[in-house]
ZADO-1210 file (C-alpha; in nm, 4 decimals, padded with zeros to 6 digits):
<atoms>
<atom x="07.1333" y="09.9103" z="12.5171" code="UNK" pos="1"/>
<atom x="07.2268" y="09.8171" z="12.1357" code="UNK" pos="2"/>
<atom x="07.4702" y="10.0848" z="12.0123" code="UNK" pos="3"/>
<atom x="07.7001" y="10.3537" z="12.1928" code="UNK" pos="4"/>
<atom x="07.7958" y="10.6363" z="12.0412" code="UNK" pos="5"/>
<atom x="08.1938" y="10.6178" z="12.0907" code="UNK" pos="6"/>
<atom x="08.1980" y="11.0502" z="12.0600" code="UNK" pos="7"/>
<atom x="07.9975" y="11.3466" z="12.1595" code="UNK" pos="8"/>
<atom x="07.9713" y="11.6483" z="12.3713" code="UNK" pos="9"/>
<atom x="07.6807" y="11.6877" z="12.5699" code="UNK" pos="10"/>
<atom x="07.9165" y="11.8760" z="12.7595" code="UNK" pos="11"/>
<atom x="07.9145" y="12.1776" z="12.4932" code="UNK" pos="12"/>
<atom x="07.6701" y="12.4688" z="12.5125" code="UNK" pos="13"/>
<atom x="07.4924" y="12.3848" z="12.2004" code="UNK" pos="14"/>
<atom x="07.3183" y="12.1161" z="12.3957" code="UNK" pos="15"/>
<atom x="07.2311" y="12.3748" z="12.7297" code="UNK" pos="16"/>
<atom x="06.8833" y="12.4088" z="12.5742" code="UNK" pos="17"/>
<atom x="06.7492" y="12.1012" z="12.5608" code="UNK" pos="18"/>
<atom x="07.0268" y="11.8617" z="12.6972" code="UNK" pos="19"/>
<atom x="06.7959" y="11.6181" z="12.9128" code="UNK" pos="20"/>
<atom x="06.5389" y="11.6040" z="12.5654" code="UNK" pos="21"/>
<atom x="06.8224" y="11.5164" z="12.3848" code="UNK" pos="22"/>
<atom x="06.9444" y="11.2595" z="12.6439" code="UNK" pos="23"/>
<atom x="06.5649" y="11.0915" z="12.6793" code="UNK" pos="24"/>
<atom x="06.5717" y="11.0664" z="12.2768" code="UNK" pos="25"/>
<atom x="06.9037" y="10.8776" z="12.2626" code="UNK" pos="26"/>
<atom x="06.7995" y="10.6531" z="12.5189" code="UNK" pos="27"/>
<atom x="06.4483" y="10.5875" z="12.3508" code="UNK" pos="28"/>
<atom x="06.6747" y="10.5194" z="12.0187" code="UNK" pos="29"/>
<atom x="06.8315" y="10.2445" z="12.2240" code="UNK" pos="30"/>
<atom x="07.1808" y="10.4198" z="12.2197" code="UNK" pos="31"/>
<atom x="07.4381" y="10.5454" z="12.4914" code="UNK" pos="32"/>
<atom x="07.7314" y="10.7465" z="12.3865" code="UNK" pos="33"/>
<atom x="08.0777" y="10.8420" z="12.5204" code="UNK" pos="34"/>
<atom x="08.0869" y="11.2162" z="12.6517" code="UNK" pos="35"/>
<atom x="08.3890" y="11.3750" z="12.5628" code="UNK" pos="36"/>
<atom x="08.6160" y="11.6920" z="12.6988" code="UNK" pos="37"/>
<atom x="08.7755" y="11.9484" z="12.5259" code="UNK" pos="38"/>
<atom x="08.9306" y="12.1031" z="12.8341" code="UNK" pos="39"/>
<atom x="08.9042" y="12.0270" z="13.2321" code="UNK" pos="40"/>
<atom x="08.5723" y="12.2291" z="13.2342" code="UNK" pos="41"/>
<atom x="08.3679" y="12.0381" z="12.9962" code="UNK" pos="42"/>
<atom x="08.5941" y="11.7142" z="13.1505" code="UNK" pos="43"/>
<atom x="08.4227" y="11.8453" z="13.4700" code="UNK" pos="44"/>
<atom x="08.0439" y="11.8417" z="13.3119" code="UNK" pos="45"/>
<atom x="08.1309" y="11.5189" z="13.1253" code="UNK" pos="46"/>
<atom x="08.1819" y="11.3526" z="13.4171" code="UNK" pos="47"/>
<atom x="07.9062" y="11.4971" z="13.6133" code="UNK" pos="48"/>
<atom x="07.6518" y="11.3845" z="13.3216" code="UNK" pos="49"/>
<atom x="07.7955" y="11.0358" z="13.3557" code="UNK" pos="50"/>
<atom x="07.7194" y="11.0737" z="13.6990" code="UNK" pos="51"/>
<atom x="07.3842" y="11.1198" z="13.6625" code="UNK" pos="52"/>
<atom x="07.2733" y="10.8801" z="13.3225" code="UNK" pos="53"/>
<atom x="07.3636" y="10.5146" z="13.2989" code="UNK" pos="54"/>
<atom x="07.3638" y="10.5683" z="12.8941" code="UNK" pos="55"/>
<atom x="07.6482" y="10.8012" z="12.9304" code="UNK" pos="56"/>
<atom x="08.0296" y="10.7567" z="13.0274" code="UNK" pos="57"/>
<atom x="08.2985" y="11.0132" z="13.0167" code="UNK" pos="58"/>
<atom x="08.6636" y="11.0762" z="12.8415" code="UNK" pos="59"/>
<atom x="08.8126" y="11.3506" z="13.0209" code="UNK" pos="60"/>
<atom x="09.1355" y="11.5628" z="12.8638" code="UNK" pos="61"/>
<atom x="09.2516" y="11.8864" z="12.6454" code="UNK" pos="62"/>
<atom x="09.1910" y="11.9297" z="12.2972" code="UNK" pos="63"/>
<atom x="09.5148" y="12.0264" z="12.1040" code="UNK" pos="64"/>
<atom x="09.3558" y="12.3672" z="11.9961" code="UNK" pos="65"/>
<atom x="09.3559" y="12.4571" z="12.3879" code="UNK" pos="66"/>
<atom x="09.7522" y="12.4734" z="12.3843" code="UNK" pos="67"/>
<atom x="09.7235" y="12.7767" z="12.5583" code="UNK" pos="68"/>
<atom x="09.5359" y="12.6888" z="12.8979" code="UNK" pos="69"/>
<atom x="09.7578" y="12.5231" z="13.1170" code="UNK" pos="70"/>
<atom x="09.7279" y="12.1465" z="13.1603" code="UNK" pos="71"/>
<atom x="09.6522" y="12.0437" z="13.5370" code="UNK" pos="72"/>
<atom x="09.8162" y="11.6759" z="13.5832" code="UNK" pos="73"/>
<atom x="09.6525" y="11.7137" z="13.9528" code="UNK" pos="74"/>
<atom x="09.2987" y="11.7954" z="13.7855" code="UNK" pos="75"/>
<atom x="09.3303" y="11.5673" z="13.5156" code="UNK" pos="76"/>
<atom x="09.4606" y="11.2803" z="13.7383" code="UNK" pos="77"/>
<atom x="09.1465" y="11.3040" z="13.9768" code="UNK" pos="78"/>
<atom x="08.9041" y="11.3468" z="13.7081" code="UNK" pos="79"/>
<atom x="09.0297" y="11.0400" z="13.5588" code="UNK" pos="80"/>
<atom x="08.9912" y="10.8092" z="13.8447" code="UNK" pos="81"/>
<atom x="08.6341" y="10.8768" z="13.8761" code="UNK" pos="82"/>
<atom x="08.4441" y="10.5680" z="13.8073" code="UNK" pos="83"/>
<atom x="08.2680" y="10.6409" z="13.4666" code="UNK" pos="84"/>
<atom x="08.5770" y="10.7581" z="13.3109" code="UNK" pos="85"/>
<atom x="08.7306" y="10.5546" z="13.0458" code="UNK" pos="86"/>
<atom x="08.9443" y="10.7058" z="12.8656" code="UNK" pos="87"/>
<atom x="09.2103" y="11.0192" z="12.8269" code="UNK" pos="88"/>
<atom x="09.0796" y="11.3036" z="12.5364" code="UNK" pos="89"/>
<atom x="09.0349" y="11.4327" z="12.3252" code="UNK" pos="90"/>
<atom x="09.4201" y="11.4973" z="12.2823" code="UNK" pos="91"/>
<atom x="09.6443" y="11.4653" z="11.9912" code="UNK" pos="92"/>
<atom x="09.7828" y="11.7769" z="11.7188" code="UNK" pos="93"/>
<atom x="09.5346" y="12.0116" z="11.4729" code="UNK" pos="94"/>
<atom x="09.7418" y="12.1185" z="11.1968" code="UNK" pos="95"/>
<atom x="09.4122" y="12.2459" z="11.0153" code="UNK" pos="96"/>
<atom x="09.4082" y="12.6487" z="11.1050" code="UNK" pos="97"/>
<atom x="09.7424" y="12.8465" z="11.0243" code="UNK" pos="98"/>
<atom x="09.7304" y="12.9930" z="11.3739" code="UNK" pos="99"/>
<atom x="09.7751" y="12.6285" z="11.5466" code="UNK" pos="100"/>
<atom x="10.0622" y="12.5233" z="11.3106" code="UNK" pos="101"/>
<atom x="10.2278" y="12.7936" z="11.4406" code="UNK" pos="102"/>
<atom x="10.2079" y="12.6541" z="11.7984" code="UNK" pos="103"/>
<atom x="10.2994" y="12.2524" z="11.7289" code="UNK" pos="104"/>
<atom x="10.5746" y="12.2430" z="11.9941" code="UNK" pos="105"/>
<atom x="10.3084" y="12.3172" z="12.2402" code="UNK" pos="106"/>
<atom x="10.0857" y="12.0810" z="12.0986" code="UNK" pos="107"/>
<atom x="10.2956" y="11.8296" z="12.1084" code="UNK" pos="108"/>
<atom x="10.4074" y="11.8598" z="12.4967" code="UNK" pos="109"/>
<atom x="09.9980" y="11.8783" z="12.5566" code="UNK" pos="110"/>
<atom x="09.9740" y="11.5488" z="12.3358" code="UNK" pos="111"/>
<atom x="10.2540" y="11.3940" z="12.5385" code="UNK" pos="112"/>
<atom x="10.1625" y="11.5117" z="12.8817" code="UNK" pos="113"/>
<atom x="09.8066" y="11.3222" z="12.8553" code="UNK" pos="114"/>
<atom x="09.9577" y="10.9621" z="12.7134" code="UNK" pos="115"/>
<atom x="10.1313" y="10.9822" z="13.0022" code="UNK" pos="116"/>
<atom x="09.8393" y="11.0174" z="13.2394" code="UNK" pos="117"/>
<atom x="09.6776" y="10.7616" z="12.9690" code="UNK" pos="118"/>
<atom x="09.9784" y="10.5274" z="13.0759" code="UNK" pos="119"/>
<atom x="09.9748" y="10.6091" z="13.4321" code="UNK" pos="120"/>
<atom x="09.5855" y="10.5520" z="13.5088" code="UNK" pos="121"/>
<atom x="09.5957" y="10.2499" z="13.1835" code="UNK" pos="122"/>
<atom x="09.3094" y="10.3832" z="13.0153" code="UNK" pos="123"/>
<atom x="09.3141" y="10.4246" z="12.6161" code="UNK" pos="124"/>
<atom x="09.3702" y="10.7489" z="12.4785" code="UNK" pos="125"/>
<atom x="09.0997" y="10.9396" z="12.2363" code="UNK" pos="126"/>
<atom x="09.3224" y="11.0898" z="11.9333" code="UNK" pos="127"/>
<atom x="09.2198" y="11.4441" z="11.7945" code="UNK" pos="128"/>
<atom x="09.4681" y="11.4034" z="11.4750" code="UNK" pos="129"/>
<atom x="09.3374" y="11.7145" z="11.2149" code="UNK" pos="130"/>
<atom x="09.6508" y="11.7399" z="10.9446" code="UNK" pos="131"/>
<atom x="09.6839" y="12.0851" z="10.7092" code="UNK" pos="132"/>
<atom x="09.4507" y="12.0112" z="10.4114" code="UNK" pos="133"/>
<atom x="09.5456" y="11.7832" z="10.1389" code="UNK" pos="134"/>
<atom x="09.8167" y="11.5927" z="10.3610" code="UNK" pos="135"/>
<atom x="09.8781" y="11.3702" z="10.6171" code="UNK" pos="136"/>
<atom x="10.1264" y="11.5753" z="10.8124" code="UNK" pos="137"/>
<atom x="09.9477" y="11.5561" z="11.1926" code="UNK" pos="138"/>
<atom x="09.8798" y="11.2252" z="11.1512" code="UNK" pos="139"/>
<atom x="10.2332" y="11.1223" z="11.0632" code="UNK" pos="140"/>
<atom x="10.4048" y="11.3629" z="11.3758" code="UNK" pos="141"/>
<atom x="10.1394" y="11.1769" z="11.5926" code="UNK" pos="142"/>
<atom x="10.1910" y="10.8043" z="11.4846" code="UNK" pos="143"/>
<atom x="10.5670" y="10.8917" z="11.5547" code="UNK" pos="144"/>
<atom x="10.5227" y="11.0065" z="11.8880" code="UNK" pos="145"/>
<atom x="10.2541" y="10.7050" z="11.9534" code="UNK" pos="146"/>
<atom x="10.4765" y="10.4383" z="11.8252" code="UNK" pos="147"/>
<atom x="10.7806" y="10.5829" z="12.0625" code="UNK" pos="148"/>
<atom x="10.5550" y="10.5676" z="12.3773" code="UNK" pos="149"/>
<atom x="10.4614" y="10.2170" z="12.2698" code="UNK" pos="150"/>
<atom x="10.8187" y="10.1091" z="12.3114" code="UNK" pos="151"/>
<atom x="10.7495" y="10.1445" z="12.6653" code="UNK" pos="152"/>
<atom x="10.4027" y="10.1146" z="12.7261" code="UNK" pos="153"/>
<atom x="10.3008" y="09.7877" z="12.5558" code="UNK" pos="154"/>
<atom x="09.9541" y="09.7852" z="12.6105" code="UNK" pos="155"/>
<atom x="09.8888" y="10.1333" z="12.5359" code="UNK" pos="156"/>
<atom x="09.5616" y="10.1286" z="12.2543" code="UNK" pos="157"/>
<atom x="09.3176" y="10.3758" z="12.1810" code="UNK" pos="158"/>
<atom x="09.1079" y="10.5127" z="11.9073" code="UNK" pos="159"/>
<atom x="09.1406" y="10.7283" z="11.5828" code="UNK" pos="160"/>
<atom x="08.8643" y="10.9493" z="11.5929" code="UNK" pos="161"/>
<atom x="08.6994" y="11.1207" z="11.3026" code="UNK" pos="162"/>
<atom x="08.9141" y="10.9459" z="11.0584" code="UNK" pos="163"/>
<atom x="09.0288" y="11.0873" z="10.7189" code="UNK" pos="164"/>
<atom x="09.3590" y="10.9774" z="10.6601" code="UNK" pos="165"/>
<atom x="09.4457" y="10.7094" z="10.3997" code="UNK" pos="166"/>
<atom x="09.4650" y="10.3630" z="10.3776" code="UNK" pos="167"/>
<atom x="09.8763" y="10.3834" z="10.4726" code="UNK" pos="168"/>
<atom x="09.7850" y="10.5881" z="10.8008" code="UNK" pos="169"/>
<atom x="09.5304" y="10.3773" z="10.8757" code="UNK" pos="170"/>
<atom x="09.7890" y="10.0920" z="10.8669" code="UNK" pos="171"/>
<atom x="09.9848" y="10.2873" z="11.1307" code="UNK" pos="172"/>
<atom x="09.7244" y="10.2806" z="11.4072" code="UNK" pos="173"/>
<atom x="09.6284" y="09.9193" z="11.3530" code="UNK" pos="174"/>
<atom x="09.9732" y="09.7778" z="11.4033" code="UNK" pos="175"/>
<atom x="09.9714" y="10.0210" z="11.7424" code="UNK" pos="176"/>
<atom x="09.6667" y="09.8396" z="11.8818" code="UNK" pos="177"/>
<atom x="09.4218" y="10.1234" z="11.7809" code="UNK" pos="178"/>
<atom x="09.0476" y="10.1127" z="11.6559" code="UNK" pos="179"/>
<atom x="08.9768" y="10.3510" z="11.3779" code="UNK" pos="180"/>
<atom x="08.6308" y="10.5737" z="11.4085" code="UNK" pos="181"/>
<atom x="08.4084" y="10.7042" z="11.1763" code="UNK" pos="182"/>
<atom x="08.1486" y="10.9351" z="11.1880" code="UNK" pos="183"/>
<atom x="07.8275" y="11.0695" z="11.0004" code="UNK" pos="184"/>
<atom x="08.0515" y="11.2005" z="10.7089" code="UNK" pos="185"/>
<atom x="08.1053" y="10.8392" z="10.5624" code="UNK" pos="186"/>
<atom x="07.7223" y="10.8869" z="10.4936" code="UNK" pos="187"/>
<atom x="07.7724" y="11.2174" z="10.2558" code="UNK" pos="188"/>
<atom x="08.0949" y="11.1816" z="10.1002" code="UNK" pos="189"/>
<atom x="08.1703" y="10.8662" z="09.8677" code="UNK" pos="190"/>
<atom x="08.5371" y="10.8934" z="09.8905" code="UNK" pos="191"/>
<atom x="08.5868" y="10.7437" z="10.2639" code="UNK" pos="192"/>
<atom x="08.3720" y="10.4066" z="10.1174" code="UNK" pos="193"/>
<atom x="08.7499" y="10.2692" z="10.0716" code="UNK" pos="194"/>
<atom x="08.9082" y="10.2989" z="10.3959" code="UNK" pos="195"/>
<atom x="08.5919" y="10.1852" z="10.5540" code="UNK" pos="196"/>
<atom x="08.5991" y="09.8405" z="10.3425" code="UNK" pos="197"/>
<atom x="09.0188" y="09.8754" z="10.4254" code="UNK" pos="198"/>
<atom x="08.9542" y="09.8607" z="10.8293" code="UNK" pos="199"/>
<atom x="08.8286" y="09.5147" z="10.9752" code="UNK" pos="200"/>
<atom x="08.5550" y="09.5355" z="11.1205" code="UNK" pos="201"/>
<atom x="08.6962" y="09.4064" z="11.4027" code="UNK" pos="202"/>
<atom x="08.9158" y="09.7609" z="11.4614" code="UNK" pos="203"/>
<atom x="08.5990" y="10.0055" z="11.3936" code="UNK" pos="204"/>
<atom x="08.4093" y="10.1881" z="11.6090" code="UNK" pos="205"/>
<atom x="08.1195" y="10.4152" z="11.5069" code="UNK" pos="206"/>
<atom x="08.1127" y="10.8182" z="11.6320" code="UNK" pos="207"/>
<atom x="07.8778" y="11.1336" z="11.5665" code="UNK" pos="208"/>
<atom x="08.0662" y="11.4104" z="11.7173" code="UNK" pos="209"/>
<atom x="07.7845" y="11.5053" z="11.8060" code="UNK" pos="210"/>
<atom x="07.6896" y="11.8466" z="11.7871" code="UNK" pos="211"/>
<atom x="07.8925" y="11.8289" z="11.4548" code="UNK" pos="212"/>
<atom x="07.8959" y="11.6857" z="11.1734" code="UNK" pos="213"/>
<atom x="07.5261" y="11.5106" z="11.1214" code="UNK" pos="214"/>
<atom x="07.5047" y="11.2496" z="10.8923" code="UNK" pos="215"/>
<atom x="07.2603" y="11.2251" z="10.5957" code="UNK" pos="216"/>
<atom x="06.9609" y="11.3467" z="10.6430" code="UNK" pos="217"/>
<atom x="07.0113" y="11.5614" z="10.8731" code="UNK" pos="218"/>
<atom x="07.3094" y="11.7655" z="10.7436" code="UNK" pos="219"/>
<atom x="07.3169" y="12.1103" z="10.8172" code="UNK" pos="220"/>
<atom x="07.1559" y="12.0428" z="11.1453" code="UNK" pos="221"/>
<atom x="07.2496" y="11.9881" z="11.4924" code="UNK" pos="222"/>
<atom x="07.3532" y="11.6364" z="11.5211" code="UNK" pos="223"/>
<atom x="07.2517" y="11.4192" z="11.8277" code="UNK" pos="224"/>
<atom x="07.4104" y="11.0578" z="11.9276" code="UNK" pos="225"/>
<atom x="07.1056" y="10.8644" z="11.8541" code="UNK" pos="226"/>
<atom x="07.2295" y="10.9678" z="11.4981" code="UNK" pos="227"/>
<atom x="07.5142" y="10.7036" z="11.5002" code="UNK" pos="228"/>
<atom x="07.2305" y="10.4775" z="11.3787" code="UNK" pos="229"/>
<atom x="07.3247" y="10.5986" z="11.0216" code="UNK" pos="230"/>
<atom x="07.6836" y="10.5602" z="11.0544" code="UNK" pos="231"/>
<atom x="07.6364" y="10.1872" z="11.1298" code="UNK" pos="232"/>
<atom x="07.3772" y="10.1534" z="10.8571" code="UNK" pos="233"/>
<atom x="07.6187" y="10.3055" z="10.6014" code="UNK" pos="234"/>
<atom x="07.9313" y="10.0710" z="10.7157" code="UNK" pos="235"/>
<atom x="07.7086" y="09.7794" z="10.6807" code="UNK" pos="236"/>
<atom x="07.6232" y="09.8667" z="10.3745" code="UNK" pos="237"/>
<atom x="07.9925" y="09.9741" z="10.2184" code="UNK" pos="238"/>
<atom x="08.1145" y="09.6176" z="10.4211" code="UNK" pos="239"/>
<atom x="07.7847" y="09.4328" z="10.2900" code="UNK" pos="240"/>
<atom x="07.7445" y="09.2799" z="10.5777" code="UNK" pos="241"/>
<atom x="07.4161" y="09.2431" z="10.7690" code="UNK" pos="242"/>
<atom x="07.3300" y="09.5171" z="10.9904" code="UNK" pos="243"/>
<atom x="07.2653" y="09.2832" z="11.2976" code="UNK" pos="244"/>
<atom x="07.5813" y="09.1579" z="11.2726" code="UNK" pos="245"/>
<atom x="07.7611" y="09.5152" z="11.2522" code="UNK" pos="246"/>
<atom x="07.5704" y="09.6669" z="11.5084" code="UNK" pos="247"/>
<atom x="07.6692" y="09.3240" z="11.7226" code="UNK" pos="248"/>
<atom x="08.0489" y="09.3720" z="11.6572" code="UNK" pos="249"/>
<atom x="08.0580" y="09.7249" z="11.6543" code="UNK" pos="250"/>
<atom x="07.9120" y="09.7210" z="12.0169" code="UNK" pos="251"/>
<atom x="08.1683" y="09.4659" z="12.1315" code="UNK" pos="252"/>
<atom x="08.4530" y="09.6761" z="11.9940" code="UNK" pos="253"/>
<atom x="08.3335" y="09.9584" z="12.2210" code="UNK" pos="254"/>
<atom x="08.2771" y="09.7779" z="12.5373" code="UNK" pos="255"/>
<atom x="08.6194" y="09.5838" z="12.5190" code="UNK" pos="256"/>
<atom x="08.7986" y="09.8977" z="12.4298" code="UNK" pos="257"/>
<atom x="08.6598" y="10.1252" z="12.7075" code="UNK" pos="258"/>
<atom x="08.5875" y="09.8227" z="12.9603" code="UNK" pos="259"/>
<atom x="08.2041" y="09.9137" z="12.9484" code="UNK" pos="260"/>
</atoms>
């Protein structure tokens, strides 16, 4: 296997129609990906799928738009002792909607309660960090919560997924340990070319979020993970560096990060 998709959801209905097609094409495309939950059902499925495909492994946790279902540490805790797992997420704050600004105290004792089970099993945590438009305001409450936990968890790392914060945020997670990931956007909109060259290679690792967010040229559409091939392509080409040697280091990021 070349290249592993560090973000996806097979786990989500959009995939219950053709899920194994999908999984056959990634695997022809040479590429694995990282299967990720939103809440302890799809953690469930995520798990299950890793179960059953040696290109898939699983990240199990609560998005921080399901504040309102209650977070089982017992659930959670098993789930994340199951072989394949290797990591704790998607958690973190979503400022984006007015509806879940209004609900950031909850947020943040979701956030808090999975670093700790992050801390507890050692496994890095997946961020979901999605600030009101036009700031940096998530990002910032997160990185201050993440750099107190650090105090006492030294070896406490992780990843930044779906990136879009600046060059000063970006800064932030580095000097914490974390990788930064991009997705298909970086291949549509101009304006992330700069943090991309910003971020050693070294600290990047390469998403699709996939059903979302396709990169060119297949915006619009469902994406799959076997799309990440674009992502790569288009930080090779903003780094100018060759694409065998991204794809090589890119890779390694991912497997020492998630112990693959």
């Amino acid at each position: 296997m070349q290249i592993i998709d560090t973000h996806s959801h097979f786990n989500l209905t959009q995939f219950d129609g053709d899920r194994e097609e999908v999984i056959a094409r990634m695997e022809a495309a040479g590429v694995g990906t990282l299967c990720v939950g939103v809440d302890e059902e799809t953690s469930v499925k995520a798990v299950a799928l890793a179960g059953a495909h040696k290109s898939i492994w699983a990240i199990v946790g609560q998005h921080p738009t399901e504040w309102y279902q209650a977070f089982s540490i017992d659930a959670f805790t098993m789930l994340a002792q199951q072989p394949r797992v290797v990591a704790i997420g998607e958690c973190g704050l979503d400022y984006f909607r007015e509806q879940e600004r209004e609900h950031v105290q909850e947020q943040r004792v979701l956030f808090e309660s999975q670093i700790a089970l992050a801390k507890e099993t050692d496994l890095p945590l997946m961020l979901h960090i999605r600030p009101t438009q036009g700031t940096t305001d998530a990002y910032e409450d997160a990185l201050d919560i993440l750099e107190a936990w650090k105090r006492g968890w030294p070896t406490m790392r992780g990843t930044a997924h779906f990136f879009v914060g600046t060059k000063e945020i970006a800064d932030r997670f580095l000097a914490l340990g974390f990788h930064i990931s991009f997705s298909g956007v970086i291949t549509i909109f101009p304006e992330y070319e700069e943090i991309v060259r910003h971020v050693p290679l070294e600290r990047i690792l390469p998403e699709t979020d996939a059903p979302f967010a396709s990169p060119l040229p297949w915006r619009g559409k469902r994406c799959e993970p076997q799309y990440v091939l674009e992502t790569i392509k288009k930080i090779a080409e903003i780094k100018m560096i060759s694409l065998q040697d991204v794809e090589y280091q890119l890779t390694k990021n991912t497997k020492e990060i998630f112990t693959i």
